[in-house]
Structure formats: C-alpha cells, structure tokens
MDAnalysis code that builds the backbone (N, CA, C; Angstrom):
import MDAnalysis as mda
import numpy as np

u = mda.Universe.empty(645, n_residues=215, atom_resindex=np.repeat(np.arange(215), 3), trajectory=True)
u.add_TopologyAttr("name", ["N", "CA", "C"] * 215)
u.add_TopologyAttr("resid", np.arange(1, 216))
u.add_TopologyAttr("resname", ["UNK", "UNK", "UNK", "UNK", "UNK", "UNK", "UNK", "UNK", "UNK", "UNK", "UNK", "UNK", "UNK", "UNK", "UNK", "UNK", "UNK", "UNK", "UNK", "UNK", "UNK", "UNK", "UNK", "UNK", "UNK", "UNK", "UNK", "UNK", "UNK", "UNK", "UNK", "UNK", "UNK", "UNK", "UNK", "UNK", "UNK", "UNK", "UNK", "UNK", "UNK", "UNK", "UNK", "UNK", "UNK", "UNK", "UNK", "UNK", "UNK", "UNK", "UNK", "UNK", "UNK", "UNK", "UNK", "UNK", "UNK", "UNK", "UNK", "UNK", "UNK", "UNK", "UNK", "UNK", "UNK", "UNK", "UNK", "UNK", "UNK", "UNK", "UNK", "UNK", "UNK", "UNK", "UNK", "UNK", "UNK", "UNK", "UNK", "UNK", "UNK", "UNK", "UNK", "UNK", "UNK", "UNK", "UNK", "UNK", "UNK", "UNK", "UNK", "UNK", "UNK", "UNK", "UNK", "UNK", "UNK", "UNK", "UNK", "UNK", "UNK", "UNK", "UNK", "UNK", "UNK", "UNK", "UNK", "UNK", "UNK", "UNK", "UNK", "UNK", "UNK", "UNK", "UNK", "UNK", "UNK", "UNK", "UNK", "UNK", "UNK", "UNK", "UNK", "UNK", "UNK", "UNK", "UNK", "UNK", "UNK", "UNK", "UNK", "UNK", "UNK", "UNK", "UNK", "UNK", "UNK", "UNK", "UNK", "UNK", "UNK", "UNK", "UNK", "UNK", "UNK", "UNK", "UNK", "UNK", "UNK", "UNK", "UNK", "UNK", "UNK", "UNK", "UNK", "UNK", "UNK", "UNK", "UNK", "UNK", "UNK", "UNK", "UNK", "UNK", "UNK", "UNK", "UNK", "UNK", "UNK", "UNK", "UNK", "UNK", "UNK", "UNK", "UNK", "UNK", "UNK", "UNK", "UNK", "UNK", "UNK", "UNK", "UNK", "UNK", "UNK", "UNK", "UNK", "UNK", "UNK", "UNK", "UNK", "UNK", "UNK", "UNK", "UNK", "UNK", "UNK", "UNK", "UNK", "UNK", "UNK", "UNK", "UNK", "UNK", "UNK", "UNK", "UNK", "UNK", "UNK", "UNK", "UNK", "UNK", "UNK", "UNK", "UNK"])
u.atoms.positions = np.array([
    [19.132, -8.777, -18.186],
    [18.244, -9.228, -17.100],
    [18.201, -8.168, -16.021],
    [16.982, -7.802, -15.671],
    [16.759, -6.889, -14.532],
    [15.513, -7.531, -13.292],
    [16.590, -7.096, -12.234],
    [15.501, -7.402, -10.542],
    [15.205, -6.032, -10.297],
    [13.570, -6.504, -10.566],
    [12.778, -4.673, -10.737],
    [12.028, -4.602, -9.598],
    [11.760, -3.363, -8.539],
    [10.852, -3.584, -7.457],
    [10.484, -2.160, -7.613],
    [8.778, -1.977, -7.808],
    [8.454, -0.281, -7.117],
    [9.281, -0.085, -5.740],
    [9.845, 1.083, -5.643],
    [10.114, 1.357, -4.568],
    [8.887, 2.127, -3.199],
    [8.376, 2.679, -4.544],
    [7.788, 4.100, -3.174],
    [6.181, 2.876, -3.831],
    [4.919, 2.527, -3.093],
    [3.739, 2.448, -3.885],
    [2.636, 2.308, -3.205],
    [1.366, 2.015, -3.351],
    [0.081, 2.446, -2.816],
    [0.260, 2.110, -1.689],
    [1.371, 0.513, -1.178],
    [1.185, 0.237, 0.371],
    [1.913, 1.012, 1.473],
    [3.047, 1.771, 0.188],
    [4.213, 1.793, 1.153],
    [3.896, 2.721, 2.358],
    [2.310, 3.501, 2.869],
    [2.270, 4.884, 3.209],
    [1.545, 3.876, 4.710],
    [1.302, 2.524, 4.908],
    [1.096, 1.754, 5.950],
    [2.542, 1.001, 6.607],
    [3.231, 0.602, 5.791],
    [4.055, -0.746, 6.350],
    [5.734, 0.222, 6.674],
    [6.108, 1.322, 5.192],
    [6.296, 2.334, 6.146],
    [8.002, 1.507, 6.076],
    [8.390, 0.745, 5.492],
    [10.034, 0.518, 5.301],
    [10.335, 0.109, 7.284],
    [9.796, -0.284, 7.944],
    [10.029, -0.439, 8.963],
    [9.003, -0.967, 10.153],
    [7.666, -1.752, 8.948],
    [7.173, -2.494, 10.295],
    [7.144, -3.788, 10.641],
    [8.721, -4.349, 9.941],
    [9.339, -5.458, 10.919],
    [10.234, -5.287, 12.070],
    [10.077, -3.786, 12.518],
    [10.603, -4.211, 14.040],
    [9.423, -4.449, 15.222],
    [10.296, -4.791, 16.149],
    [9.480, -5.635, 17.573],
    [8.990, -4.585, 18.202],
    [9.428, -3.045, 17.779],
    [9.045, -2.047, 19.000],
    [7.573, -2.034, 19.222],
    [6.702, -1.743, 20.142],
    [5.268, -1.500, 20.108],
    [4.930, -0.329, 19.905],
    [3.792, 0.133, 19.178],
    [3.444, 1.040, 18.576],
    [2.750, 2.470, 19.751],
    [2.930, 3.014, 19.668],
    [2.452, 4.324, 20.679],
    [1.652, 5.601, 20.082],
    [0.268, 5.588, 21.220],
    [-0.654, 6.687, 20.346],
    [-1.146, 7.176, 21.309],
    [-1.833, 8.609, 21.218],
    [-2.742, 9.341, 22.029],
    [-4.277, 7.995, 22.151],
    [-5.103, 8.255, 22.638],
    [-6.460, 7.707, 22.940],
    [-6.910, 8.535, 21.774],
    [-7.174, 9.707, 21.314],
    [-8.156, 9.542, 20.205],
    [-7.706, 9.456, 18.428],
    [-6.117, 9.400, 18.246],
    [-5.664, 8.367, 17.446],
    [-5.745, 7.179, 17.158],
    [-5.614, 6.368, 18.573],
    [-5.718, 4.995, 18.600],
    [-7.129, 4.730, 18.380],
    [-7.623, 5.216, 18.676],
    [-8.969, 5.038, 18.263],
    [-9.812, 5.254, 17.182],
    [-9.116, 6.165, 16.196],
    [-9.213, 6.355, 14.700],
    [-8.607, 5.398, 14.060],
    [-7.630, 4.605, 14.477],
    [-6.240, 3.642, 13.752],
    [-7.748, 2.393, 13.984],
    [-7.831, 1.544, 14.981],
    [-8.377, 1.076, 15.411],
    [-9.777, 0.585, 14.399],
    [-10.454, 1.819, 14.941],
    [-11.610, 1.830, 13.651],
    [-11.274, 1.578, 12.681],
    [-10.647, 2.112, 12.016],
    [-10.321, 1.914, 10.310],
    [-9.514, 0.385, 10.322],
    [-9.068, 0.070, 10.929],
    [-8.298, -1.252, 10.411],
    [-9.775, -2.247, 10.998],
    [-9.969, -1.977, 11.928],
    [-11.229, -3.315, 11.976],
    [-12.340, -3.140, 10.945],
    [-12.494, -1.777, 9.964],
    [-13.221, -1.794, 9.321],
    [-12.769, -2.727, 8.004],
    [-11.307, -2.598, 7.736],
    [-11.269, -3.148, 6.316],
    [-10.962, -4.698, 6.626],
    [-10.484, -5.053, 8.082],
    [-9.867, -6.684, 8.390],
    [-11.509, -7.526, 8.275],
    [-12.691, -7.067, 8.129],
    [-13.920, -7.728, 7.861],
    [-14.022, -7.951, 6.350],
    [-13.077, -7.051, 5.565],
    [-13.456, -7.142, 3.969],
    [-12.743, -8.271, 3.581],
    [-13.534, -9.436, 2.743],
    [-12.619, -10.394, 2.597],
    [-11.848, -10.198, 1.292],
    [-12.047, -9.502, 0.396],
    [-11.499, -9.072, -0.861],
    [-11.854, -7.618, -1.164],
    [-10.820, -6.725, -1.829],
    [-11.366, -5.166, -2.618],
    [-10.291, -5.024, -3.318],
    [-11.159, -4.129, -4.324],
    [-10.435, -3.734, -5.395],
    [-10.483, -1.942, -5.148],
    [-8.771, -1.291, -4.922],
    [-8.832, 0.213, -5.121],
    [-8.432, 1.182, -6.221],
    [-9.159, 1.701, -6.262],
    [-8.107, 3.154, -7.556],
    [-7.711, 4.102, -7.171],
    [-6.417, 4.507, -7.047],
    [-5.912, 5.537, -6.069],
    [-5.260, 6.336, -7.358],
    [-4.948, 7.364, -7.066],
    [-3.848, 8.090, -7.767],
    [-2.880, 8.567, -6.292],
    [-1.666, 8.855, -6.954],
    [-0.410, 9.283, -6.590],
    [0.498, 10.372, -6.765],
    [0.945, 11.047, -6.501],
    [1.383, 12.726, -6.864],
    [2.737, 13.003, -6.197],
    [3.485, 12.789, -7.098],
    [5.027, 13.105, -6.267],
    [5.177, 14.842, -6.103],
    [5.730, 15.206, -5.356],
    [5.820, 16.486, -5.107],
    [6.002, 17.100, -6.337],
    [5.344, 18.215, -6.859],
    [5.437, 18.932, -7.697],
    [5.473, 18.258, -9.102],
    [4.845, 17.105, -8.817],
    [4.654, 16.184, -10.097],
    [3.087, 16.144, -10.485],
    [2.367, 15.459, -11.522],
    [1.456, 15.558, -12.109],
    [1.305, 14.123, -11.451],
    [-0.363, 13.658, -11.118],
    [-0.963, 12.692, -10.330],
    [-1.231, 11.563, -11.588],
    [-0.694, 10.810, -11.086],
    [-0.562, 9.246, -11.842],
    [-1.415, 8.465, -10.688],
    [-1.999, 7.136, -12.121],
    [-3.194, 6.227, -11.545],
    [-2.439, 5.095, -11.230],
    [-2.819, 4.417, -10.482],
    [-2.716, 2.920, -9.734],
    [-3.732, 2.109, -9.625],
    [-3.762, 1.350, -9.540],
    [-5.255, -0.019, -9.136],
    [-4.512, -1.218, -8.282],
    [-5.181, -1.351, -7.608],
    [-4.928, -2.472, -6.351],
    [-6.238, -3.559, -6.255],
    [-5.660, -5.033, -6.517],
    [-7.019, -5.754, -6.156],
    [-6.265, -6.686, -4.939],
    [-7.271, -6.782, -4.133],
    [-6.843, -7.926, -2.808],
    [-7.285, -8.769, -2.612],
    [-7.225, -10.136, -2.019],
    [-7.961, -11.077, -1.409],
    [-7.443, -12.380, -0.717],
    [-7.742, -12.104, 0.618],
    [-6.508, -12.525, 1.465],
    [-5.389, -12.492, 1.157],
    [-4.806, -13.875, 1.100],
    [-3.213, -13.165, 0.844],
    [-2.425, -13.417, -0.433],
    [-3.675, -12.862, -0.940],
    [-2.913, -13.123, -2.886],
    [-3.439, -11.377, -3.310],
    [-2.675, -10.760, -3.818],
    [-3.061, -9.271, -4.218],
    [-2.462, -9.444, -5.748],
    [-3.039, -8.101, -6.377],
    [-2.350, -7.943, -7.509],
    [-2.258, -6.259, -8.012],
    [-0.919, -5.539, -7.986],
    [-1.263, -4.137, -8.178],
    [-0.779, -3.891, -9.880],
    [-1.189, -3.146, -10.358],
    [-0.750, -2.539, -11.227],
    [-0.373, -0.304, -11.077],
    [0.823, -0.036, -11.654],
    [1.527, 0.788, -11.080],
    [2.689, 1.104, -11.634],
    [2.619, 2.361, -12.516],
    [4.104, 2.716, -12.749],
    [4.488, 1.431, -14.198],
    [3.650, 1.789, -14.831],
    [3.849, 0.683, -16.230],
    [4.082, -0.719, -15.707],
    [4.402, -0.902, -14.816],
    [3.955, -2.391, -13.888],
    [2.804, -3.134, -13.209],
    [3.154, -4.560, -13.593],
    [2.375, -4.913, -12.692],
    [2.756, -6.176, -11.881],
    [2.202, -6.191, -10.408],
    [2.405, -7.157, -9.708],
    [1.776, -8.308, -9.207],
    [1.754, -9.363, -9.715],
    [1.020, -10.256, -9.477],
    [1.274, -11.539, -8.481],
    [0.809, -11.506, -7.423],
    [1.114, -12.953, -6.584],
    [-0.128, -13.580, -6.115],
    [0.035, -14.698, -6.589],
    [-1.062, -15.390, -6.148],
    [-0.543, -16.432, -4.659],
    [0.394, -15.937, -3.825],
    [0.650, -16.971, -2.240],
    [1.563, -17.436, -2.479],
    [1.933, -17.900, -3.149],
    [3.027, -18.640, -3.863],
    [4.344, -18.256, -4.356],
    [3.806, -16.999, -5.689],
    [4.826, -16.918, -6.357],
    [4.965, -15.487, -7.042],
    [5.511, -15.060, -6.954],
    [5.263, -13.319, -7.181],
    [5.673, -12.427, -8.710],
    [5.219, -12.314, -9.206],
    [5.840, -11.393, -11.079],
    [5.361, -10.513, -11.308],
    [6.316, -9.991, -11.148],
    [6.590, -8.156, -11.528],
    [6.815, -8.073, -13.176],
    [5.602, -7.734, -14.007],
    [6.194, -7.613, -15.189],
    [6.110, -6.094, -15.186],
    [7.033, -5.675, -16.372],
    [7.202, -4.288, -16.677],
    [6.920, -4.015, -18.398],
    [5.837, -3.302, -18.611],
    [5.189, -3.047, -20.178],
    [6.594, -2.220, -20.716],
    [7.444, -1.422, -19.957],
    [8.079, -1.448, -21.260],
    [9.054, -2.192, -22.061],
    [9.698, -3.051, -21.111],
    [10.366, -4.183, -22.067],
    [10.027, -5.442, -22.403],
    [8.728, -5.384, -21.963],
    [7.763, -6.719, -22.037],
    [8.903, -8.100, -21.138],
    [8.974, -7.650, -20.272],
    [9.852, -8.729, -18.937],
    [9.040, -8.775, -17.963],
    [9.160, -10.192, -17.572],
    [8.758, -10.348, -15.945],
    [9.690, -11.185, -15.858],
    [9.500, -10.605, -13.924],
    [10.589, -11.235, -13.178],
    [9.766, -12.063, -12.280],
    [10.169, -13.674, -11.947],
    [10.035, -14.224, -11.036],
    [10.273, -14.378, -10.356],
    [9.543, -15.070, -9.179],
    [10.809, -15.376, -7.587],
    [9.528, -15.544, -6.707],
    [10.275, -16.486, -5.886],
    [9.033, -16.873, -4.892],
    [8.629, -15.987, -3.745],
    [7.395, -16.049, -3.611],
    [6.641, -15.437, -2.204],
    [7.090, -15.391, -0.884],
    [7.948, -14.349, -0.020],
    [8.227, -14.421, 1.016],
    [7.446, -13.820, 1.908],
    [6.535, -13.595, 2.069],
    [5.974, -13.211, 2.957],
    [6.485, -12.079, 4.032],
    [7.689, -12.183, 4.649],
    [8.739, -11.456, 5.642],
    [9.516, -10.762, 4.733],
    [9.567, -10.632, 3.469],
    [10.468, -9.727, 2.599],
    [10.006, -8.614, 1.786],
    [8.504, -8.574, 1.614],
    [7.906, -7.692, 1.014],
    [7.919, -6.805, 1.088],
    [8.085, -6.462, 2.704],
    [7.241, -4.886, 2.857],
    [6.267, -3.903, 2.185],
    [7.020, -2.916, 1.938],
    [5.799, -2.120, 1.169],
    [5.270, -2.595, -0.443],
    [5.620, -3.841, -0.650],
    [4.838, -4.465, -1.663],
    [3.576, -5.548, -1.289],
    [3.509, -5.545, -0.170],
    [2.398, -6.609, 0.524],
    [0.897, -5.582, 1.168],
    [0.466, -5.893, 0.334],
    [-1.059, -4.792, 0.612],
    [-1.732, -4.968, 1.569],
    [-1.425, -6.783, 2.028],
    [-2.540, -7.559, 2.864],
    [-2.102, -7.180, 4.240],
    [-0.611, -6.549, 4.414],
    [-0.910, -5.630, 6.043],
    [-1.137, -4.456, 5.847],
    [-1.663, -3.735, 4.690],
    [-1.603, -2.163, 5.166],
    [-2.740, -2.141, 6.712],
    [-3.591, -2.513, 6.606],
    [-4.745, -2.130, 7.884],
    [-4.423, -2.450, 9.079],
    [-2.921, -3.078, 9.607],
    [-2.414, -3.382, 10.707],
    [-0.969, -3.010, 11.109],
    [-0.151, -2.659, 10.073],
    [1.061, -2.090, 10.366],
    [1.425, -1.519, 11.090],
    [0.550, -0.667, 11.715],
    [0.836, 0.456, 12.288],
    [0.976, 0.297, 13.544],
    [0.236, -0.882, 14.077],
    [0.769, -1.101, 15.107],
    [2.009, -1.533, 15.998],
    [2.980, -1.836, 14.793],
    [3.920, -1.967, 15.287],
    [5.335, -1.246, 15.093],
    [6.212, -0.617, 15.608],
    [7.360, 0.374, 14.798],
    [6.583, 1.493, 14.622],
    [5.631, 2.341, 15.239],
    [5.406, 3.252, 15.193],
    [5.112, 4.174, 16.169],
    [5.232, 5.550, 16.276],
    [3.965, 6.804, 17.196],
    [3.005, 6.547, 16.532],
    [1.806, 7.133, 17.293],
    [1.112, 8.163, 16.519],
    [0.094, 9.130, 16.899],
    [-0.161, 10.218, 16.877],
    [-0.816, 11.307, 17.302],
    [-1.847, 12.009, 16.133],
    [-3.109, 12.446, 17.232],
    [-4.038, 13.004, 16.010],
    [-2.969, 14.353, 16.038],
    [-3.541, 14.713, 14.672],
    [-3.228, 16.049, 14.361],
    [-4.211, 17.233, 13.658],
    [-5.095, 17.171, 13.313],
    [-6.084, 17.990, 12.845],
    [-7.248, 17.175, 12.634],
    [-8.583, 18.195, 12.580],
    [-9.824, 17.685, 11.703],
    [-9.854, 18.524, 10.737],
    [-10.489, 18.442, 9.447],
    [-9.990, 19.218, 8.199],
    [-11.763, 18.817, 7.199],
    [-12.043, 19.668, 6.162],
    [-13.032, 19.564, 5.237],
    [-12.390, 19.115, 4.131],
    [-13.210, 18.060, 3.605],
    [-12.824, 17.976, 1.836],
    [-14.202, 18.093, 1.367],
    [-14.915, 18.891, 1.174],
    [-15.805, 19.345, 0.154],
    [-17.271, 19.145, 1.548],
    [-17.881, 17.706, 1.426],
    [-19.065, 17.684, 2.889],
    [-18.481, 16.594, 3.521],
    [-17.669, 15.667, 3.211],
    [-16.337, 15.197, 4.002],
    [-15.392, 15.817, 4.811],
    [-15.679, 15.666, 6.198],
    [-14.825, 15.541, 7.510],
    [-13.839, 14.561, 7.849],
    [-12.643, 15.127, 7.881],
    [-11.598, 14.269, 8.044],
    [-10.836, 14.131, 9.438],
    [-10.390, 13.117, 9.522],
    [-9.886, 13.106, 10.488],
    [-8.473, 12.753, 10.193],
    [-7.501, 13.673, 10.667],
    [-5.877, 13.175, 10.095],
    [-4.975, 12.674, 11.237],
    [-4.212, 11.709, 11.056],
    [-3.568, 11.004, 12.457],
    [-2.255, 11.395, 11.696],
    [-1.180, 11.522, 12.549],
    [0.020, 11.580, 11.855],
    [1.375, 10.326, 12.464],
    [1.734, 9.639, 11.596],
    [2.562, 8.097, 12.409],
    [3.830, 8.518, 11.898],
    [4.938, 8.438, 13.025],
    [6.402, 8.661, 12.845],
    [7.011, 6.668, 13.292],
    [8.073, 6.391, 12.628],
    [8.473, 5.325, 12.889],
    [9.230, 5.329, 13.783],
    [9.346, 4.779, 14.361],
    [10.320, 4.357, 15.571],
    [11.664, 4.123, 15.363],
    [11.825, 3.121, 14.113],
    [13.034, 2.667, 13.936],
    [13.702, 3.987, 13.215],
    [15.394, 3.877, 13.758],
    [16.070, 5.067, 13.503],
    [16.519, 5.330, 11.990],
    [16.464, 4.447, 11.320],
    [17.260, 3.977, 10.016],
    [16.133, 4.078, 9.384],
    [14.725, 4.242, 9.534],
    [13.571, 4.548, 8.744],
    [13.890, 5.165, 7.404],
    [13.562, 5.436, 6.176],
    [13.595, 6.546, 5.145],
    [12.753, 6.996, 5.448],
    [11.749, 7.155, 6.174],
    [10.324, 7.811, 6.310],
    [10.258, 8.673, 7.547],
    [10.408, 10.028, 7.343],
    [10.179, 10.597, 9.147],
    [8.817, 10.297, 9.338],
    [7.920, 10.603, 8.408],
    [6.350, 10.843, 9.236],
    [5.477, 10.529, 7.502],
    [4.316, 10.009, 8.373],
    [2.971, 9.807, 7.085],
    [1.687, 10.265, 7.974],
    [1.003, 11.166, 7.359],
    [0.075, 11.729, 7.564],
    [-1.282, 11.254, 7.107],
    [-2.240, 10.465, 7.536],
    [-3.263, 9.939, 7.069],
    [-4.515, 10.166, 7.378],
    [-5.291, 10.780, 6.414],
    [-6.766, 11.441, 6.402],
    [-7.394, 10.118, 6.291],
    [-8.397, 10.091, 7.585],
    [-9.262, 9.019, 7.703],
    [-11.146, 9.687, 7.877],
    [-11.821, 9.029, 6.656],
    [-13.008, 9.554, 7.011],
    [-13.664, 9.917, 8.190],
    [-14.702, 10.523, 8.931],
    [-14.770, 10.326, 10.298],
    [-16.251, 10.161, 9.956],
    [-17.027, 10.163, 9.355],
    [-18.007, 9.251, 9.071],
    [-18.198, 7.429, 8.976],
    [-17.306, 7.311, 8.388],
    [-17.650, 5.730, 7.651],
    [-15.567, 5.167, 8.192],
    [-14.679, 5.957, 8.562],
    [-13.324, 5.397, 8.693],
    [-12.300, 4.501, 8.174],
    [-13.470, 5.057, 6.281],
    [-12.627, 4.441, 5.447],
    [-11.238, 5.471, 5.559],
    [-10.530, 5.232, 4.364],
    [-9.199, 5.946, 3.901],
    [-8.755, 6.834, 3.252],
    [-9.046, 7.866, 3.201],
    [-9.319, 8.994, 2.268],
    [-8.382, 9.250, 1.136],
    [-6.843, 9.340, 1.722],
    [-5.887, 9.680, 1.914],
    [-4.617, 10.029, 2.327],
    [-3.407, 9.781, 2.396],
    [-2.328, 10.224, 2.521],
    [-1.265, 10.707, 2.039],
    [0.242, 10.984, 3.054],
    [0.862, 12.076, 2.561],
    [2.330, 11.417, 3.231],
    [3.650, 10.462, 2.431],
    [4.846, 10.604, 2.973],
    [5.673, 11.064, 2.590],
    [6.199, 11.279, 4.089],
    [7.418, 12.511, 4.144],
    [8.416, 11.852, 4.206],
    [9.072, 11.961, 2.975],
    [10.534, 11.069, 3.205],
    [11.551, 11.869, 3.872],
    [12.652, 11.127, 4.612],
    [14.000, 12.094, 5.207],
    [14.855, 12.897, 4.060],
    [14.608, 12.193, 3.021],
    [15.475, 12.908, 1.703],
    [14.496, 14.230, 1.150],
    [13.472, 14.535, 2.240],
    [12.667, 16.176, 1.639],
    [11.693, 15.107, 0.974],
    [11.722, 14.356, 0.284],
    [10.243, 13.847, -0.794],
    [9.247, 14.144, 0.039],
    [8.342, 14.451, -0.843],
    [6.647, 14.093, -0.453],
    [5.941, 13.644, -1.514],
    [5.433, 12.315, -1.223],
    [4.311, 11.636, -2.265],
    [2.819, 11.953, -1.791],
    [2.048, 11.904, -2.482],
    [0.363, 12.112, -1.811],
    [-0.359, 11.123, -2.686],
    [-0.739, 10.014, -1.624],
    [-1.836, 9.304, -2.363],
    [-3.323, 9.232, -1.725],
    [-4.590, 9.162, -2.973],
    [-5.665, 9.699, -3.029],
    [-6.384, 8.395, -3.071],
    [-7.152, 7.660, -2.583],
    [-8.124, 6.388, -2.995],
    [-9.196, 7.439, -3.954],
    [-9.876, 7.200, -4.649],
    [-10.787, 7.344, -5.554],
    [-11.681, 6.773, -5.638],
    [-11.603, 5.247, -5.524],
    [-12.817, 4.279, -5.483],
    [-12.416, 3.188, -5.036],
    [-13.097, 2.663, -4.078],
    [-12.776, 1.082, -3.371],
    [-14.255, 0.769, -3.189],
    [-13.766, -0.436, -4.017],
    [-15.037, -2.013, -3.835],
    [-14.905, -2.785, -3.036],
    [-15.413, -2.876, -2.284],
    [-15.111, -4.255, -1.043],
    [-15.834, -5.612, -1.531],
    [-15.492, -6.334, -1.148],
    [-16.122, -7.747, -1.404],
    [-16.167, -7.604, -2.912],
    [-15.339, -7.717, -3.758],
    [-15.640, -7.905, -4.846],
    [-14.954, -9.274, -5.579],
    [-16.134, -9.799, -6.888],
    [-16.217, -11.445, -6.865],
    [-14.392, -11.734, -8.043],
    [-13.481, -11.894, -7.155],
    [-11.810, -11.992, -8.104],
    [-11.821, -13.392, -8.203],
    [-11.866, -14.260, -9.412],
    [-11.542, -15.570, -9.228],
    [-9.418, -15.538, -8.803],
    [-9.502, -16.666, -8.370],
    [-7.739, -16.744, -7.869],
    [-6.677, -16.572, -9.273],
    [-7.292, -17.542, -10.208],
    [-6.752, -16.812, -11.509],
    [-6.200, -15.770, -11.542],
    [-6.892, -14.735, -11.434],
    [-6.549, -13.268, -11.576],
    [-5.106, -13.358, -10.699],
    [-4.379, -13.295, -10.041],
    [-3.065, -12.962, -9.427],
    [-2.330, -13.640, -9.586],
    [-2.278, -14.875, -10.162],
    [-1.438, -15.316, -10.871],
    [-0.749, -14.882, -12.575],
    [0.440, -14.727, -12.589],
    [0.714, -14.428, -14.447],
    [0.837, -15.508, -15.431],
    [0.080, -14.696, -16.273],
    [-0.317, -15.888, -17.195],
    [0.251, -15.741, -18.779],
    [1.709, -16.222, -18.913],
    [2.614, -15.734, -20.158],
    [1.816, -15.546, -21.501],
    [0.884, -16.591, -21.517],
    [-0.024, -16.474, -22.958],
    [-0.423, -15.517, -23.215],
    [-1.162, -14.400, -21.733],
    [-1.729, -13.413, -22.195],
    [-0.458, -11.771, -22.782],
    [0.415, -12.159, -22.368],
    [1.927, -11.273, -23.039],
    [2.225, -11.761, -23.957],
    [2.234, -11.856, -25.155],
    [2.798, -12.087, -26.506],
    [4.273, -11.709, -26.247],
    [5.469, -12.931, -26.469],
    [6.966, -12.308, -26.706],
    [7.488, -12.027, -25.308],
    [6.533, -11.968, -24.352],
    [7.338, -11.701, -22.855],
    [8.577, -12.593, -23.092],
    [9.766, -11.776, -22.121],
    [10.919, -12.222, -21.880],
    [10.313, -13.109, -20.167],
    [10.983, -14.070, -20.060],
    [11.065, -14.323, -18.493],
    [12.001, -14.546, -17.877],
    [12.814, -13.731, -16.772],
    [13.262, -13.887, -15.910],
    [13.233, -14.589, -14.387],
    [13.947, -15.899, -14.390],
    [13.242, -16.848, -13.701],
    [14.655, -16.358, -12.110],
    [14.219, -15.488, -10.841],
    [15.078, -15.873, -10.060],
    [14.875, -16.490, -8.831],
    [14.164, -17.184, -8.908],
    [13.902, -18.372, -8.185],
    [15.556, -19.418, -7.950],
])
C-alpha cells in the first residue's frame, strides 16, 4: 500500500507550499496590477480545461492536462491522475494500477488544489515586476513573487503574464534546493461543457485497479 502525492505540479507555481499563512501579500503598483488583472480574468471563468507542459531543469518537457470547475478539478500528470469531485479525492497511478482514497480537505491540499491558483498570491507573498520580454508577436509581462514565509521550499516564481489579453503564459520555480521547473500553458479552454461525472473515479473504467481506501 502506498500514500502517493505529486509533489512539484501545474498548481504548485501559484499556491507556492506556503499560501496558508496570514501574512499579507506586498507588491509594487504595476505588479499588483498585472496580478490583479489576470486573476479577475480567470475568477469570471466558470470552468477550463489546460495543457501545459513542464521541464525540470535540464530535463526533457513532459505533458500535463488540467480540467476545472468550481471546486471539483481533475489533473492528470506524471502517469497520474487526480480526481476530486468536492468530496472525495483519488490519486490513481497507471503504473501499478492503484488508487488511493481519502477525503477532500480543502485546507490540506495546497499545491494540489487548482481552484486557488488565480488568488494565492495574495497572500504569503512579495511581488515585483521584473521585465517586459518577446515570445515570438507576444509581449510579456513577467512579475516575480518571493514567499514570505521563512520555511518556504520556494525562494521565488517568476510568472510571464500576457500583456495583451493577461492570460498565463508561463512560469518558472526556483526551488531553495537549486531546482528549476518551467511550466508552459499551451492551450486553455474556458467555459468548457465537463459534466460532474468527469472528477469523480470510476473503478469500472480501470480493469483490476487495486484500491486503497485511507479514509
């Protein structure tokens, strides 16, 4: 029996291992105002589905998919996938054909809860612009957020925000242990039609799954 959790994954580059502390968040005026934009842009989307890839330092870029809708998400990631539908949360893993159960905490997730990436930041963090930059006829705008809390694993995440439209382009964390991950969105659907089904796991469709119940 194994209790399996991604550690590092598409959310972790918002919530950041540290935005359950109380500190208030601190920014220049034209950061806050890039942060700002972009989170009121996606807190109107009532559901999306993303495809990001991911690139560990000096590693070859691996795919991810993220679907959301309110507060039931479902990622797949790293031969895993995560499914909670509000309730109840299963992490199965394709290579030993296991999922693990256990109920929905809401306050325990962290960087497995997608439904705060667009607000995290406001709390337990700096943050300061740091460059405007080209990606091809895309203008970026990059903010850079250090955590507050001292015990962080994360010194700093660097996040390229369109400056056209203030979607999400991209980011970049810098772990204290030297890591750097870089993740890329590729394609995001907003409003797209997920019946609730979908985030819930559904054993029939795994032939032979093992289940691990730790509830």
């Amino acid at each position: 029996m194994k209790s399996f959790r991604i550690s590092t994954c598409f959310f972790a580059a918002m919530v950041i291992l540290g935005s359950a502390t109380s500190a208030s968040a601190q920014g220049d005026k034209k950061s806050s105002a890039i942060l700002e934009a972009m989170s009121n842009k996606y807190q109107k989307i009532k559901s999306f589905k993303a495809v990001f890839t991911y690139t560990p330092e000096g590693g070859k870029p691996l795919k991810g998919e993220a679907t959301v809708k309110g507060t039931k998400f479902r990622l797949k990631m790293a031969g895993q996938e995560i499914f909670n539908d509000g309730k109840l949360m299963a992490t199965y893993i394709k290579e030993t054909n296991e999922v693990n159960l256990q109920d929905f905490d809401p306050t325990a997730t962290g960087d497995l809860d997608p439904t705060k990436i667009y607000t995290a930041y406001k709390k337990g963090f700096k943050y300061a612009f740091l460059k405007e930059e080209k990606e091809g006829a895309k203008s970026l705008e990059v903010v850079e957020l250090t955590p507050t809390k001292k015990d962080s694993q994360v010194n700093k995440v660097q996040i390229a925000v369109n400056k056209a439209d203030k979607s999400i382009n991209s980011w970049t964390i810098f772990q204290k242990n030297g890591q750097e991950v870089t993740y890329k969105v590729n394609d995001f659907q907003p409003d797209v039609a997920v019946a609730d089904s979908y985030f819930a796991f559904n054993s029939k469709q795994y032939p032979g799954v093992e289940v691990v119940d730790l509830r």
